[in-house]
C-alpha positions in Angstrom: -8.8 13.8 3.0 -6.2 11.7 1.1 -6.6 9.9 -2.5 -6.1 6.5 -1.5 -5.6 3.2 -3.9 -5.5 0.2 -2.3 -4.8 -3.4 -4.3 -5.8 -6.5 -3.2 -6.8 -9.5 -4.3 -9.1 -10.9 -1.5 -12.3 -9.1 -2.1 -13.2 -9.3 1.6 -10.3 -7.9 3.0 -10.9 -5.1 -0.2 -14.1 -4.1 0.3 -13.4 -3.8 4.1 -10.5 -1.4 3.9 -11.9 0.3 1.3 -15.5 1.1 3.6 -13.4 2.0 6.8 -11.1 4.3 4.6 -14.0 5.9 2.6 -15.9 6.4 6.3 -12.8 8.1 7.7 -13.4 10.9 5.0 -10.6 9.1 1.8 -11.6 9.3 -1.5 -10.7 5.6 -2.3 -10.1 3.2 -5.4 -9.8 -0.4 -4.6 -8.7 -2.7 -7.3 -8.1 -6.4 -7.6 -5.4 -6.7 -9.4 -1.5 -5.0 -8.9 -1.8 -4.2 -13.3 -4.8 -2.4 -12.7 -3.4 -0.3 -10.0 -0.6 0.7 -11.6 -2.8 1.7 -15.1 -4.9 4.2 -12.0 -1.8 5.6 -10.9 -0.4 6.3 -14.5 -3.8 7.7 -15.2 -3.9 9.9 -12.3 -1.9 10.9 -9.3 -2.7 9.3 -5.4 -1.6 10.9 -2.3 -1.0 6.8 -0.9 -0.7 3.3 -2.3 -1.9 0.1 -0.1 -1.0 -3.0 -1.2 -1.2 -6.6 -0.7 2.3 -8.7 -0.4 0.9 -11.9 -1.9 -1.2 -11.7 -4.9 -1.8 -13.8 -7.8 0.5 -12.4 -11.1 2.2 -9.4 -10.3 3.1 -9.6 -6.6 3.1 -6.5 -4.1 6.9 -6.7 -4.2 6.6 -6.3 -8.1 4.0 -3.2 -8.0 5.8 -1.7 -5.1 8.6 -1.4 -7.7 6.1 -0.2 -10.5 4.8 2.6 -8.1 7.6 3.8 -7.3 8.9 4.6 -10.8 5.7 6.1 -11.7 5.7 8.1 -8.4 9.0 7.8 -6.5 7.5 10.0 -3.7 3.8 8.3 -2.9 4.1 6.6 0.1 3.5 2.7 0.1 1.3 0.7 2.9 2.5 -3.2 2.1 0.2 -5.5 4.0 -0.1 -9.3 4.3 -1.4 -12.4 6.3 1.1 -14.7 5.3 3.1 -15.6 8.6 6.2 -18.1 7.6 7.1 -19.8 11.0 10.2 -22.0 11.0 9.8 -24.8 13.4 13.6 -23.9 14.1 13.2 -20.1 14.7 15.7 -19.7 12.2 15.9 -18.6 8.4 12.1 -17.6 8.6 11.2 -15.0 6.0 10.4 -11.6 7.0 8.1 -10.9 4.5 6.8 -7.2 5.6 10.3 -6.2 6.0 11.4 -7.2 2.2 8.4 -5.0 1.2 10.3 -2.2 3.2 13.8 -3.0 2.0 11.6 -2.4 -1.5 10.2 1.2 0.1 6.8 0.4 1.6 6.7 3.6 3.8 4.6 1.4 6.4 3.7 -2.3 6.9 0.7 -3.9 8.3 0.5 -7.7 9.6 -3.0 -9.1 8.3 -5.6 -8.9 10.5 -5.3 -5.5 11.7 -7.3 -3.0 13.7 -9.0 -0.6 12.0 -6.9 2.1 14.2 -3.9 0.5 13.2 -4.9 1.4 9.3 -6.4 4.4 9.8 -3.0 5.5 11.7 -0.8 3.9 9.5 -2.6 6.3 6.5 -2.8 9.4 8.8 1.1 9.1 9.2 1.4 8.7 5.2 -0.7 11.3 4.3 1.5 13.5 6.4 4.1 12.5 5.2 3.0 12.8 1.6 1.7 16.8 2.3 5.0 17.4 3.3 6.6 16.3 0.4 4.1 18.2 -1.9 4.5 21.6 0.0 8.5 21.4 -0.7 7.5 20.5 -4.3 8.6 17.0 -4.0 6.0 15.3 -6.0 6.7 14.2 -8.9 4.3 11.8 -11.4 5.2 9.9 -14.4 3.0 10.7 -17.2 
């Protein structure tokens, strides 16, 4: 079972994530707002971060950046729905793969399965035990 905090600010998408995580055995906080996540995870450490690209206020790029210095090792799910397509082919954003250049640990194109997530976290959570059991961890207080 991992601590999982997930931001988002579409409530559906929130909610649904945060059911499917909490039914595969996560002890979850889902928040709707990138501040508030980062006020949970400088409350209180999380074994995984998910979070939205494209949020009103602070973006996903913005809190990926936040997360990391409060907890440079928890790993970092960036999701979105936002497909750019250039009529061209050319010069279209990669979106998912900024939030990696950032350090999402994994990405997730919007809609996804729920195996896809529940994988995606599985490998984090990995991962993340890893990094405690060599004493990795680390957590801004």
């Amino acid at each position: 079972m991992a601590r999982i905090l997930i931001v988002d600010d579409d409530t559906l998408v929130l909610a649904s994530v945060q059911m499917l995580l909490i039914h595969a055995g996560h002890e979850v906080l889902a928040v709707d707002q990138a501040g508030k996540a980062i006020l949970a995870l400088e409350r209180e450490p999380y074994d995984l971060v998910i979070v939205d690209v494209f949020m009103p206020g602070m973006d996903g790029y913005q809190a990926i950046k936040e997360f990391q210095r409060i907890d440079p090792g928890v790993p970092i799910i960036a999701m979105s729905g936002v497909m750019f397509r250039d009529s061209s082919k050319r010069h279209a954003p990669d979106f998912l793969g900024m939030a990696g250049k950032l350090g999402a640990t994994r990405t997730l194109n919007k809609p996804f399965k729920p195996a896809e997530l529940i994988e995606a976290v599985q490998a984090c959570s990995k991962a993340r035990a890893q990094q405690c059991g060599a004493g990795a961890r680390r957590v801004a207080g």
